[in-house]
C-alpha angles and dihedrals in degrees: 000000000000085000088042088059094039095054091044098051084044090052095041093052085047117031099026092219112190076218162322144273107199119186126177124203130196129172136024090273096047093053111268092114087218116081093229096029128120131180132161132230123215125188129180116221130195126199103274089007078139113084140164086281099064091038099047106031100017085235117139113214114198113199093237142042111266089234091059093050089041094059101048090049094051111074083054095050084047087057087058089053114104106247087253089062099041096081104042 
């Protein structure tokens, strides 16, 4: 829950979601490919972040490239790593 909190407040100060869609699967048949295994999914929303595209082709389009998110997420998520794991 501690890492939950943690994701969310990262994603909030960055991305300035209106909101969050947060999914939790657990088992092979849920998802999670690995019979015992459990992750979380946690998806900012914005209000009419829903358009045609989603409706008439089932494609999701994101307003910038996932490198460039990527990057400006990263140095906060390093911050969560244990000292031991920072420099790998």
């Amino acid at each position: 829950m501690t890492m939950l909190q943690h994701c969310s407040r990262i994603l909030s100060d960055r991305l300035r979601p209106d909101g969050f869609n947060i999914g939790i699967n657990l088992g092979r048949a849920a998802g999670a490919g690995i019979d015992d295994h459990l992750h979380i999914h946690v998806v900012p929303r914005w209000e009419g972040d829903h358009n045609f595209m989603t409706v008439t082709a089932e494609i999701r389009t994101i307003p910038q490239h996932i490198e460039a998110t990527y990057a400006m997420l990263l140095p906060d998520f390093q911050l969560l790593a244990p000292p031991e794991e920072k420099n790998e």
